[in-house]
C-alpha positions in Angstrom: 0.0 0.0 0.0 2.3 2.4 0.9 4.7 1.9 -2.6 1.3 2.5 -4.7 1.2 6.7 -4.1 1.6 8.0 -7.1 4.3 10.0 -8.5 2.9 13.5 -8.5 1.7 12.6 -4.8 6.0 12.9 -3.5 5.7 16.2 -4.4 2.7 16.8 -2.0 4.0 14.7 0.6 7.5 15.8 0.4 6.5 19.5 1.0 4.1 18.7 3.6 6.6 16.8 5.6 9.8 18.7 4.9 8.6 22.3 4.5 9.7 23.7 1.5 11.1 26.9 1.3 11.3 28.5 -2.2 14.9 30.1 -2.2 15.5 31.1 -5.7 17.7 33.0 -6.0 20.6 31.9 -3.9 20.9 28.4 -2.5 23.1 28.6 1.0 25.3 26.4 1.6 23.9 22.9 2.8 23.0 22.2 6.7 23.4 18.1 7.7 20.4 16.6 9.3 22.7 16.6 12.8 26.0 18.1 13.5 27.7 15.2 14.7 26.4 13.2 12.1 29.4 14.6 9.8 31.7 13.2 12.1 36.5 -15.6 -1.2 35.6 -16.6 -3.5 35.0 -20.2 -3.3 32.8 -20.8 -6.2 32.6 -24.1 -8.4 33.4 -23.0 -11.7 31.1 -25.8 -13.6 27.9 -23.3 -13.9 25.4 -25.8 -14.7 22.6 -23.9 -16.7 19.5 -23.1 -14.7 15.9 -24.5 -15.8 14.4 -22.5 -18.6 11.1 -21.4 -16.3 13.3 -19.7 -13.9 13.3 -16.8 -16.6 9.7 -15.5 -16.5 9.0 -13.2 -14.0 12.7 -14.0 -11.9 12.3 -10.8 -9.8 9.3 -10.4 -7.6 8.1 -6.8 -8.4 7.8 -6.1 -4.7 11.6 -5.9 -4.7 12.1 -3.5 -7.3 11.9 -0.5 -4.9 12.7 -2.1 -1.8 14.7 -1.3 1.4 16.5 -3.9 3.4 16.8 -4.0 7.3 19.1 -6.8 9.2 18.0 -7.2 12.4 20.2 -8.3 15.5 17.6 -9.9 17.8 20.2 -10.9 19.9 21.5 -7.3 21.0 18.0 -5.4 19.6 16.7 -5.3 23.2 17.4 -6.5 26.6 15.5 -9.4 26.2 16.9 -10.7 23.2 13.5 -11.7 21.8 11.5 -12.2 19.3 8.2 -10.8 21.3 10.1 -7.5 22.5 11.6 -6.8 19.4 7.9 -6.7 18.1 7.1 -3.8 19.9 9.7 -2.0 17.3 7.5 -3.1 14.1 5.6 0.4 14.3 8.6 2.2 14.2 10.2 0.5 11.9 6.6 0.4 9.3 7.5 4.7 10.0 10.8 4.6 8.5 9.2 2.6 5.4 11.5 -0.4 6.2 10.2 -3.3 3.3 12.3 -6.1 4.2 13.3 -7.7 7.5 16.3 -10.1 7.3 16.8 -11.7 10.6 20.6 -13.1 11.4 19.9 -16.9 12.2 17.5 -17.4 14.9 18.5 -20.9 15.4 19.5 -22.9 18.8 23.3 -22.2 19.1 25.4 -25.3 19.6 27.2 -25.7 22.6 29.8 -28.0 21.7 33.3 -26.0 20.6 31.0 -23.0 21.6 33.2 -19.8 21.0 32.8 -17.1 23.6 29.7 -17.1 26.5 27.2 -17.6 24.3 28.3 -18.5 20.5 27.8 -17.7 16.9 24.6 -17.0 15.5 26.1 -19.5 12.5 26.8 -22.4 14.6 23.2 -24.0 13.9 22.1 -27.1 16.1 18.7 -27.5 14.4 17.4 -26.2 11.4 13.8 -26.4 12.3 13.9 -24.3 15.8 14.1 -21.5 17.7 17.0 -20.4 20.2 14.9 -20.3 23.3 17.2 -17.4 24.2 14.7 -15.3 21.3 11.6 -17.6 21.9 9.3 -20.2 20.0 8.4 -21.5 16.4 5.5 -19.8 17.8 6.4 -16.1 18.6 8.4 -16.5 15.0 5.4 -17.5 13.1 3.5 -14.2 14.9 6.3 -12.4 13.9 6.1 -13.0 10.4 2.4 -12.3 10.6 2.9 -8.9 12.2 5.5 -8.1 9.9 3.1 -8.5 6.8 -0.3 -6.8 8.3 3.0 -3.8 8.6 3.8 -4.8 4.7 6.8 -5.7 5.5 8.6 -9.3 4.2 10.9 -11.2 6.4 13.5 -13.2 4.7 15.7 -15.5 7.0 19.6 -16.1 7.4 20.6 -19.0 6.1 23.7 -21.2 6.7 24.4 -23.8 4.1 27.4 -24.3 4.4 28.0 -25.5 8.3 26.4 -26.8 11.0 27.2 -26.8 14.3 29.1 -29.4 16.5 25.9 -30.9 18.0 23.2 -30.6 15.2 22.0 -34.3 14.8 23.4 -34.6 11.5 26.6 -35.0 13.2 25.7 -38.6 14.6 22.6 -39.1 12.7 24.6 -38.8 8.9 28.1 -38.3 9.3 28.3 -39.2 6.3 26.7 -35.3 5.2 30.2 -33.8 6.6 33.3 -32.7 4.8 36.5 -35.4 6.1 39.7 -35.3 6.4 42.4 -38.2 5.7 41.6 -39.7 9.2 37.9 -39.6 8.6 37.5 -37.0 10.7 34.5 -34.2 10.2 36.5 -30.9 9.6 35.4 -27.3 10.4 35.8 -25.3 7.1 39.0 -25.7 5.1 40.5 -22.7 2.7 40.9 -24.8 -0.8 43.4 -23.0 -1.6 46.0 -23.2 1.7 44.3 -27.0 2.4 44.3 -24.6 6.1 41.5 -24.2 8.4 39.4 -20.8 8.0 39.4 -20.5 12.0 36.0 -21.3 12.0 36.3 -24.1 14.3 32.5 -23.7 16.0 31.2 -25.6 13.0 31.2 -28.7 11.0 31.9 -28.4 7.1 28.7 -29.9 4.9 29.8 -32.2 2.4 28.0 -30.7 -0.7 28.9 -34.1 -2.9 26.1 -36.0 -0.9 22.7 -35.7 -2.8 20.7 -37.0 0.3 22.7 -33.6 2.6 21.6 -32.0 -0.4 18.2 -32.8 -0.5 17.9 -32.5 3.1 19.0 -29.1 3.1 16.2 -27.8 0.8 14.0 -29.9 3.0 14.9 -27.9 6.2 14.4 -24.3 4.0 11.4 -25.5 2.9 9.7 -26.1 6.1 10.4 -22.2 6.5 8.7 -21.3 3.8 5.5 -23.6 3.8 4.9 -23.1 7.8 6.6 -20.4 8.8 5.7 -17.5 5.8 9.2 -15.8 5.5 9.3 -14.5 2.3 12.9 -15.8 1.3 16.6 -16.1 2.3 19.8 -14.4 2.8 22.1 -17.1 2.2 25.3 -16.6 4.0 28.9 -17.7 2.5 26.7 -18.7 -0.9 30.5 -18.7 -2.9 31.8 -21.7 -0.9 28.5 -23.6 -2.4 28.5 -25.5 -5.5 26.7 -23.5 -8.5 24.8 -26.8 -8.9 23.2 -27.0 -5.7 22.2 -23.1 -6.1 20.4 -24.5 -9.2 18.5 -27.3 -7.4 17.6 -24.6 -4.7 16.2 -22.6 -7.6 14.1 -25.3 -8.6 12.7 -26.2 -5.5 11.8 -22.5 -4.8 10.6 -21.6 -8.4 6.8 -22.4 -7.5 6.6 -19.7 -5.2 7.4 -16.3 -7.5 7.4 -13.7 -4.5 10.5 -15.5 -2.7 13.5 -12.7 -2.6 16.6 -14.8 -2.5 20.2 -13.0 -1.6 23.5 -14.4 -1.7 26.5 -13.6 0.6 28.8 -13.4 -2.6 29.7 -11.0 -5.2 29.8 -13.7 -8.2 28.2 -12.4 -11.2 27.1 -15.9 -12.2 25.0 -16.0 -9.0 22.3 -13.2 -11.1 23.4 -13.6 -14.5 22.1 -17.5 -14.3 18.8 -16.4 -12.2 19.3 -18.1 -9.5 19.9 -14.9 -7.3 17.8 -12.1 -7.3 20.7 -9.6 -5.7 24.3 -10.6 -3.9 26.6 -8.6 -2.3 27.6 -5.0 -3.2 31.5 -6.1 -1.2 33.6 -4.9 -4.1 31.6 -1.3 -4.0 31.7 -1.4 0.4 35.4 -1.6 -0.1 35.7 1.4 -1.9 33.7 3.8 -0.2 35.7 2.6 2.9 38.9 3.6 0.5 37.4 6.9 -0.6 36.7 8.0 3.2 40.2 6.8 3.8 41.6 8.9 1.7 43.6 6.4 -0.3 41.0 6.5 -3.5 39.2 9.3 -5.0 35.4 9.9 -5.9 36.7 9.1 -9.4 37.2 5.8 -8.8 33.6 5.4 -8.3 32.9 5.7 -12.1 35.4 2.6 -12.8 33.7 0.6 -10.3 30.4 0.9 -12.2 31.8 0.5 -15.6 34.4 -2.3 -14.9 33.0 -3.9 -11.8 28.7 -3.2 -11.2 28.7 -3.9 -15.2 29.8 -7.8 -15.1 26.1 -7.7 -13.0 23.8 -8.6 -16.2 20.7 -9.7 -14.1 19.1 -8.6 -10.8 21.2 -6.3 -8.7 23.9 -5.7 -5.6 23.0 -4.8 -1.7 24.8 -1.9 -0.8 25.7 -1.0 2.7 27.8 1.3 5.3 27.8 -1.2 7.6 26.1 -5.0 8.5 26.9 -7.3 11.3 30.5 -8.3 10.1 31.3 -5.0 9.3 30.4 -3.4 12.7 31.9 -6.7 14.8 35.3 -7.4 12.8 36.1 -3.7 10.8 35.1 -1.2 13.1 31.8 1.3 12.9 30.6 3.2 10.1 31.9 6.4 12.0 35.6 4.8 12.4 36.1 3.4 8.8 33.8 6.4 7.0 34.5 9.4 9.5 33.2 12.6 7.9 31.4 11.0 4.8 29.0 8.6 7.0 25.9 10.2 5.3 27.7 11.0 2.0 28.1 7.0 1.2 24.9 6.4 3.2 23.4 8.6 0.0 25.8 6.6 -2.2 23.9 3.4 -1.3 20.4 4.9 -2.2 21.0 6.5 -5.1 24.1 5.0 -7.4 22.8 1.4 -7.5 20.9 -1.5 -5.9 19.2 -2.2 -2.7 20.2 0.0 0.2 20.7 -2.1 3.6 20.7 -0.3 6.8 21.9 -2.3 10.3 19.9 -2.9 13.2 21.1 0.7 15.3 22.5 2.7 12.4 19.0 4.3 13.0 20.0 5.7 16.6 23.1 5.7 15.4 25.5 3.0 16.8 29.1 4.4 17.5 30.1 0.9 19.0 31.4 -2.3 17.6 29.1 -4.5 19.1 30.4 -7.8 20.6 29.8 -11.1 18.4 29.1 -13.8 20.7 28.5 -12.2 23.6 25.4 -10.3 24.8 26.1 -6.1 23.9 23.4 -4.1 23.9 22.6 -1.9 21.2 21.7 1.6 23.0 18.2 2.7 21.5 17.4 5.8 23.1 16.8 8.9 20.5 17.0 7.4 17.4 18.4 10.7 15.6 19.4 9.4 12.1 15.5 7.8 12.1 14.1 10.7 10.0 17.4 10.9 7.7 16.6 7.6 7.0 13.5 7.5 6.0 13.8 10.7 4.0 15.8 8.5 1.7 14.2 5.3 1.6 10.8 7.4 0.6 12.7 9.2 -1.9 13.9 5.4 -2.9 10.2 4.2 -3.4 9.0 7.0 -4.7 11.2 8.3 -7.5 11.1 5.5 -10.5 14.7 7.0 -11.3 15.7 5.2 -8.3 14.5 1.5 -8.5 16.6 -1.6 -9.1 16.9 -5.3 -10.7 15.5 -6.2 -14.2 13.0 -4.1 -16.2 13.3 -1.2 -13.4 17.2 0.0 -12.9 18.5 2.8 -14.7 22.4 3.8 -15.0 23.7 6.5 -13.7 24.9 9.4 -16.3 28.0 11.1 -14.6 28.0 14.6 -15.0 31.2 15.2 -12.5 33.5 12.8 -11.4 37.0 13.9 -9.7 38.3 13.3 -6.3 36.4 15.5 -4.6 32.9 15.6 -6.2 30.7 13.4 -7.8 27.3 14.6 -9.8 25.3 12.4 -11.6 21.9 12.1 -12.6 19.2 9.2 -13.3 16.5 9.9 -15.1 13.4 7.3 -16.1 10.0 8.8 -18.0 9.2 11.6 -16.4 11.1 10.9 -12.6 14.3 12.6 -12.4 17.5 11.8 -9.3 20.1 14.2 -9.5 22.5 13.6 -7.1 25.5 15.9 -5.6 28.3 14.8 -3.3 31.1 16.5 -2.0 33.8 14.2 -0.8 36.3 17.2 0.1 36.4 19.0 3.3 36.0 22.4 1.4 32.9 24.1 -0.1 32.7 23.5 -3.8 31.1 24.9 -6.5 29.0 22.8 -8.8 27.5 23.8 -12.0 25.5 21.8 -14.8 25.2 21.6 -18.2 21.4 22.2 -18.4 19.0 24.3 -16.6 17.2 23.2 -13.5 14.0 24.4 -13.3 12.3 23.9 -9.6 13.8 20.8 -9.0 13.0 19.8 -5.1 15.9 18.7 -2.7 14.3 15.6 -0.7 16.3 16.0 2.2 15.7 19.3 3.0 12.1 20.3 1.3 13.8 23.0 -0.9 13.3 23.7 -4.1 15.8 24.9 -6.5 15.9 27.2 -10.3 19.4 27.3 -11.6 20.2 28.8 -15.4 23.2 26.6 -17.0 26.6 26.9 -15.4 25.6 28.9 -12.4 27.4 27.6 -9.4 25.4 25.5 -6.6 27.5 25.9 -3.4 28.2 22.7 -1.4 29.3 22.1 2.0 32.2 20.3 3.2 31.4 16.6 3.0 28.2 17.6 2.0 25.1 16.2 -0.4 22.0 16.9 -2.2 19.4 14.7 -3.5 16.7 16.5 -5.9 14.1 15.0 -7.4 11.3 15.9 -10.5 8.3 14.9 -11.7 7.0 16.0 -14.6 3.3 15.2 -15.5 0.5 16.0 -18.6 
């Protein structure tokens, strides 16, 4: 429902909820939303072709506009569960989050356990809950809440490895990955025959047809009496491109599944079996950029030499996610005074935007992995900079993604300090500023603008050909237009 306004009605709701102040003739110089705001690829290379019906309609056209939000349940509340992190679903409806990906909710083994209470990726059983979060129960109403909020959930997956005391283990060994003494391993790096250092979890032994079948058995349950609306599969390169096929098939009958992979391997969209993967190549970079080892520049050679080997569906793009925040520091440490400048980045360039569980508040601590550590809700001051852009991301046409919606970017300025490009699909228009500099710069374009509306800020702006717009240090402006008969 809310996805169906129409296009003239952003203008209208834009102005009533921003303000818009018609400034004309000189456009100051831009104000942040808060001051202190500023501050393996694994894969098997046999692709085997996927089925010929996975073609028609291989994107559910509920994704073509939609926001990703990965919740922590662990550290989302005190309790850690699934029935107080429900009292959040009206907030989160507010912001206009569309899809819910919960990191694995399953039981935790104990055996080889790291830390006090383990890895969300060390699955004992596929078909439960961690009674730390609650039941199959308070899931299932979860789900339900989550839709009467239009909101999809899509669940972690882990393929890959189980834990040390899922039955599997003693039930079929033979499912696990040995070694020369027929030992069950933990993960192995093919290519250093060494041990990843995930030694929580048994390797899956993706040469077995029954593990195989099994495994699609377990997802399935998920699906058919749960309701979750697809998967975020995690570590999807160290899995066979066969099996991802097979997975395909066995999800094909239900067209409004959203399936994600934890890889950047083109093959993963270009053969339709995922809708979106990663965005890690593009991450990297905007960490570089802040960092000051790459300029803004660089960002055009991703898209032509990196986002272009992407035929089919589209990337997530992100600031941050859980091993991001744990393992590489915040998106305040890694990003400093550019946090909302790639935050833009993410909703405007290309693909799906993801936003962490806290970057709402915003979280200015790594948070612990296997330990409880809180995440400290209290004011939730980036909330309303957030939803400015993901309603500007469902609204503006200009701005969608995967097949039959996405639009390139033209790139009217690309140095190391500013980037300016525009998107433009019938009659919705993005045009996008960024300065990556600490000084104000002066932007012109080759065209006119003629009352073009800034999103973030409710202004609206005329500017003739090559007269300067003024940008603030580490600054950005998103305007929009929508023309109509």
């Amino acid at each position: 429902m809310r996805k169906q306004l129409c296009n003239y009605s952003l203008i209208i709701i834009l102005f009533l909820t921003f303000g818009c102040k018609n400034d004309k003739q000189q456009v100051p110089v831009e104000n942040e939303v808060t001051s202190d705001m500023a501050q393996i690829n694994l894969a098997n290379k046999e692709m085997v072709p996927p089925p010929p019906q996975l073609t028609a309609g291989f994107m559910p056209t509920w994704v073509k506009n939609a926001v990703i939000y990965e919740v922590n349940l662990r550290q989302y509340t005190p309790e850690g569960t699934i029935e107080a992190f429900m009292t959040h679903l009206p907030r989160l409806a507010k912001m206009e989050i569309d899809v819910l990906w919960f990191m694995p909710i399953y039981p935790i083994s104990k055996a080889k356990r790291k830390g006090t209470l383990g890895s969300y990726y060390a699955v004992a059983d596929y078909r439960d809950v961690n009674p730390e979060h609650g039941t199959l129960a308070d899931f299932k109403k979860l789900v339900r809440k989550a839709h009467e909020y239009n909101m999809k959930v899509i669940l972690d997956w882990v393929p890959n490895h189980t834990g040390w005391d899922h039955p599997w283990i003693t039930k079929h060994p033979e499912y696990y990955t040995k070694n020369d003494k027929g030992e069950i391993t933990d993960p192995i790096d093919p290519s250093t025959g060494k041990s990843w250092g995930w030694t929580d979890v048994a390797d899956l032994d993706y040469s077995n047809p029954d593990m195989r079948k099994a495994m699609l058995d377990e997802m399935e349950f998920w699906v058919n009496a749960m309701g979750v609306d697809g998967f975020r599969q995690d570590v999807a390169h160290g899995i066979p491109m066969e099996f991802w096929v097979e997975y395909r098939q066995r999800m094909a009958k239900n067209k409004n599944l959203f399936h994600l992979a934890e890889a950047e391997i083109p093959e993963h969209n270009n053969k339709e079996i995922f809708h979106a993967s990663y965005g890690w190549s593009f991450h990297h970079l905007m960490n570089e950029i802040a960092q000051g080892k790459k300029g803004a520049s660089e960002i055009v050679n991703w898209y032509k030499n990196e986002r272009s080997k992407f035929v089919k569906g589209f990337q997530m793009h992100f600031t941050s996610n859980h091993d991001e925040n744990s393992w590489a520091g915040t998106e305040f440490e890694r990003m400093k005074e550019l946090v909302n400048v790639m935050a833009v980045l993410t909703f405007t360039l290309d693909g799906a935007p993801l936003i962490y569980s806290g970057q709402e508040e915003p979280l200015k601590k790594q948070l612990e992995f296997f330990e409880k550590d809180l995440i400290p809700f209290k004011n939730f001051e980036r909330e309303e900079f957030y939803r400015k852009l993901i309603l500007n991301k469902h609204r503006n046409t200009a701005l969608w993604h995967g097949d039959r919606y996405a639009v390139e970017p033209e790139f009217i300025r690309a140095d190391d300090d500013v980037l300016v490009f525009q998107k433009v699909k019938g009659n919705d228009k993005a045009l996008v500023v960024l300065n990556f500099s600490d000084q104000v710069q002066e932007v012109t374009f080759p065209f006119d603008i003629d009352r073009m509306l800034e999103v973030m800020q409710g202004r609206e702006l005329v500017l003739k050909q090559g007269d300067p717009l003024r940008i603030k240090p580490f600054g950005y402006r998103i305007y929009a237009e929508h023309k109509h008969d």
